[in-house]
C-alpha positions in Angstrom: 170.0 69.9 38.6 169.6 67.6 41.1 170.9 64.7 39.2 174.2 66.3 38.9 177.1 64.9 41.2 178.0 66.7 44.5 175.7 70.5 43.1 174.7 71.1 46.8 178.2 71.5 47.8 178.9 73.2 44.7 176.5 76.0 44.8 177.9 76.0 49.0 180.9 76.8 47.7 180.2 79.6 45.5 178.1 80.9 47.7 181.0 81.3 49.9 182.8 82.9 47.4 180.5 85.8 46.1 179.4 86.6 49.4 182.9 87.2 50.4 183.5 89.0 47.6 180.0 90.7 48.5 180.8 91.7 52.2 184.0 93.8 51.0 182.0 95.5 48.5 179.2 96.1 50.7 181.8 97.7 53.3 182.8 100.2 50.9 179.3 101.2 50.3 178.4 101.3 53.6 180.5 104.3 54.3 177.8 106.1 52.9 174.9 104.3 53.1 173.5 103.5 56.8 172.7 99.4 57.2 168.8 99.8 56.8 169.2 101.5 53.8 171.4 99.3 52.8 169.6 96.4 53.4 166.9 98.2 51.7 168.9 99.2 48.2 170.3 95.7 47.7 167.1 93.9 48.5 165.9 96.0 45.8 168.0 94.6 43.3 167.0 91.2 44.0 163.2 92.3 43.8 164.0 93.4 40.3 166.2 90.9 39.0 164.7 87.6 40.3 161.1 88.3 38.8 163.4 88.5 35.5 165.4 85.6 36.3 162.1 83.6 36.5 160.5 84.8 33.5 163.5 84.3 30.9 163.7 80.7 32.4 160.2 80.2 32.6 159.4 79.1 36.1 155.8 79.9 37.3 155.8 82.3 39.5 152.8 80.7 41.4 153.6 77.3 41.2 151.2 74.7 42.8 152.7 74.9 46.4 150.6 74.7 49.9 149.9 78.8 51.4 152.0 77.4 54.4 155.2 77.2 52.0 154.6 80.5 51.0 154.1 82.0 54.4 157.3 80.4 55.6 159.4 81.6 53.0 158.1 85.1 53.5 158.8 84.9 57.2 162.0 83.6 56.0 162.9 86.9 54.4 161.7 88.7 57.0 163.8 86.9 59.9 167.2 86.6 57.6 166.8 89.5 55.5 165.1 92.0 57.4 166.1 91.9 60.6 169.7 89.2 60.1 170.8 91.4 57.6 170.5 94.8 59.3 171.9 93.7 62.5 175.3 91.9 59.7 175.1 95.2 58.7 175.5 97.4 61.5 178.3 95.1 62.5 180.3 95.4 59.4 180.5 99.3 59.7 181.3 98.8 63.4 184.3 96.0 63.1 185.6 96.1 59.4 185.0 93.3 57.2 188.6 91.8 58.7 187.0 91.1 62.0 183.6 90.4 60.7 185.2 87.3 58.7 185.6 85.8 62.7 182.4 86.9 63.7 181.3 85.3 60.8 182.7 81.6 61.7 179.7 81.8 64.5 177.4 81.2 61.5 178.8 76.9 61.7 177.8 76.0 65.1 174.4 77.9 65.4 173.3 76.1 62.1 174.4 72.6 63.3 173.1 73.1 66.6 170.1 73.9 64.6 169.9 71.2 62.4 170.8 68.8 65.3 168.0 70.5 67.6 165.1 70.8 64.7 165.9 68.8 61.9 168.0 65.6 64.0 170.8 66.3 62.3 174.5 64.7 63.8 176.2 66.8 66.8 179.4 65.5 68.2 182.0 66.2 70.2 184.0 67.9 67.6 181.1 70.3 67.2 181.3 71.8 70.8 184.7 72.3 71.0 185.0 74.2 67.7 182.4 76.3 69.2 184.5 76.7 72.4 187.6 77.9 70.1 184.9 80.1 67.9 183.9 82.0 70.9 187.5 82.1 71.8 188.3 83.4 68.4 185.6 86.2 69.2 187.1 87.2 72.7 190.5 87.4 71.3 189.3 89.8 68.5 187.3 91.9 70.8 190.2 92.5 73.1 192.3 93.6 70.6 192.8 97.6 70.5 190.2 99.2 68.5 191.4 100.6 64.9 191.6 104.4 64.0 188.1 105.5 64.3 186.5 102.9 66.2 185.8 102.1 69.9 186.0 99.4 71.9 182.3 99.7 72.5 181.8 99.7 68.7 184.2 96.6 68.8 181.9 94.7 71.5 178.5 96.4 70.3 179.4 94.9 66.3 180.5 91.4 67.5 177.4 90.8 69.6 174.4 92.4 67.0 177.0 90.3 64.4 176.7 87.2 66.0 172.5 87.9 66.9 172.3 88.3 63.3 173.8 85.2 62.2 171.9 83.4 64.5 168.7 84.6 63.3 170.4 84.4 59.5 170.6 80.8 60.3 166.9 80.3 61.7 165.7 81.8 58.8 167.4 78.8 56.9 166.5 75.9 58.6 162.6 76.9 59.2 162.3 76.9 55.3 164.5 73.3 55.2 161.3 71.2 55.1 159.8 73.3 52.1 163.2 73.5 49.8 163.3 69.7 50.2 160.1 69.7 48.4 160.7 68.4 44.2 158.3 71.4 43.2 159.7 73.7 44.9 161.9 75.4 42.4 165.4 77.5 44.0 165.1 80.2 42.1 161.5 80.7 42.8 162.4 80.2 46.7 164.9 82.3 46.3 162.5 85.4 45.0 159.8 85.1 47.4 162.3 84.6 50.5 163.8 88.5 49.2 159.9 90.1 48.9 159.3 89.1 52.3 162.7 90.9 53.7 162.7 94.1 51.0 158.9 94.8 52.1 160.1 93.6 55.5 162.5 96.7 55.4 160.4 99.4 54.3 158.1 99.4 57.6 161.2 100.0 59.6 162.3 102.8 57.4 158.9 104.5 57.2 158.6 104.5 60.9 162.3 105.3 61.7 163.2 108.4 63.5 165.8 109.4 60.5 163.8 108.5 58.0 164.5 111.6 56.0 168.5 110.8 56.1 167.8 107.3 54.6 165.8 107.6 52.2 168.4 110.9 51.6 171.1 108.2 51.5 169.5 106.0 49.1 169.6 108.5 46.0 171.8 108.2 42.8 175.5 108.5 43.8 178.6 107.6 43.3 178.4 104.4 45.8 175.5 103.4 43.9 178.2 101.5 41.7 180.0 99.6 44.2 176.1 99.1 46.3 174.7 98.1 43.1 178.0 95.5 42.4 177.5 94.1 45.8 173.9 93.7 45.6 174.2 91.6 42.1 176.5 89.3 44.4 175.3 89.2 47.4 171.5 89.8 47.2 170.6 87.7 43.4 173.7 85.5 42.6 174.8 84.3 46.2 171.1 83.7 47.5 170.5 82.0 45.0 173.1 79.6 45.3 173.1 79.6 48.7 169.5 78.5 48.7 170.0 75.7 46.2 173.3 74.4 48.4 170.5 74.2 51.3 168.0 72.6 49.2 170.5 69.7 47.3 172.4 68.5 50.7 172.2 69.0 54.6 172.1 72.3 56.2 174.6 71.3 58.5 176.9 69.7 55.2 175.7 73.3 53.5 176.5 75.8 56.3 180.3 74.1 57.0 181.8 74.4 53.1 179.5 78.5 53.5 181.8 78.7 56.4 184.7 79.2 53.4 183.3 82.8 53.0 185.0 84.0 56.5 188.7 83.2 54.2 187.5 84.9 51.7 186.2 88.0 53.5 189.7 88.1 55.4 191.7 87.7 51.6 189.7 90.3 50.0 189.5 92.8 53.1 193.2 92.6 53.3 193.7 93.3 49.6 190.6 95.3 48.4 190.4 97.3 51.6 193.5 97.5 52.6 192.7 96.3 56.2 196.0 95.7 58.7 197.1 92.1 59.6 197.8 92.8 63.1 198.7 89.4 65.1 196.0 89.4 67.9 193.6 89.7 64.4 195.9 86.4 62.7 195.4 84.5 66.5 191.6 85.1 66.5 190.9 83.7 62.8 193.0 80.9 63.3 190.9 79.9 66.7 188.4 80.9 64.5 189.2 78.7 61.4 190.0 75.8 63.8 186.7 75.9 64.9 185.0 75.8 62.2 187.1 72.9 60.8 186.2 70.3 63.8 182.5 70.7 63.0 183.8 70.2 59.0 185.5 66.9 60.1 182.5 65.9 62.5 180.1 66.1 59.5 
């Protein structure tokens, strides 16, 4: 795979795609489903069709890789899946999947910075400044009124655990960089052991929540268990996947910018799945938004 021309920013691209598609569907579900449990149900899914995935193709499933590789990609799952994905998920109930897409363009800069910090990756100018208009994007949006049925505290409370949670998303990335860019370690393999470590990360915090009861309640056969099960094939088996093998075939930095696609996406399908209102303080804080995260683009 590697020998194809330009497949990192290929699978970054489709990763953008089905995990747009993927937030949209998983806001649907999540009107019945609480965010840990969430988290929990589609990590599932990728628990039971990865092992698959890797037998039909026949890819060892303990191939000859150091302990430390395997420790890092477990405490990979547990950082971005565990905990990143809870808090994305408490903030997509609070905001909408609209205003989500522009929490969503904070994802860019924190993985550049990153890659700059840990792995000496470029940061310019360019990079800064669409940071500057990112967070501008983000204090337009949270100023706006609240929709029917939200707060402004739910406003404020979802845009700050969304943007914690991408940050931590994106240090779950770039401490596993080092062990992707290794020639035996195979994506899809990655890819499985990074979602064991967050779906057993999960249950812990389940067993030992106050309302346990009323998740694991929520987590029976229903009727959202089409639309969660839909989003889980997207978002938690074909889009990590991909995502990891963008990561592994090209730069973080190069990988997170053409991810960064998934915050149009999320607004397009919002707007026509969901039906969510185009309301011009929302337009002004994605364009900031979309600005910024083309300067870092251009600076790469």
């Amino acid at each position: 795979m590697a020998n194809v021309p330009y497949i990192g920013e290929i699978l970054s691209l489709c990763a953008a795609l089905f995990w747009g598609i993927a937030v949209v569907l998983f806001k649907r579900a999540g009107e019945t489903m609480p965010p840990l449990a969430l988290n929990a149900f589609k990590g599932a899914v990728g628990v039971i069709l990865l092992p698959a995935t890797l037998a039909v193709a026949g890819i060892d499933f303990t191939p000859e890789v150091a302990v430390t590789d395997w420790v890092l990609l477990l405490a990979s799952g547990v950082v971005g899946i565990t905990v990143a994905d809870t808090m994305f998920f408490f903030s997509l109930e609070k905001l909408g999947a609209g205003l989500t897409a522009v929490v969503d363009t904070s994802y860019t800069p924190i993985i550049v910075a990153l890659s700059a910090i840990v792995l000496d990756e470029r940061l310019t100018p360019f990079v800064i400044i669409g940071a500057v208009l990112i967070m501008g994007a983000l204090v337009v949006g949270s100023a706006a009124p609240a929709e029917k049925g939200r707060t402004r505290k739910d406003v404020v409370a979802g845009l700050i655990v969304g943007v914690l949670g991408l940050g931590l998303m994106a240090v779950g990335i770039v401490m596993i960089k080092g062990v992707l860019d290794k020639p035996e370690v195979n994506v899809i393999w990655a890819t499985w052991v990074r979602v064991v470590g967050g779906f057993v990360g999960v249950l812990p915090l389940i067993a030992l929540h106050p309302k346990r009861r009323a998740l694991v309640s929520s987590l029976r056969p229903s009727r959202a268990w089409g639309v969660a099960s839909l989003a889980a094939l997207l978002g938690s088996y074909i889009a990590m996947m991909v995502w990891v093998g963008g990561m592994k075939y090209c730069e973080v930095s190069r990988s997170a910018l053409l991810n960064q696609l998934s915050t149009i996406f999320i607004f397009l399908f919002a707007t026509v799945i969901l039906k969510e209102r185009l309301t011009l303080r929302r337009g002004l804080a994605i364009a900031l938004a979309v600005a910024g995260a083309y300067l870092v683009i251009i600076s790469a």
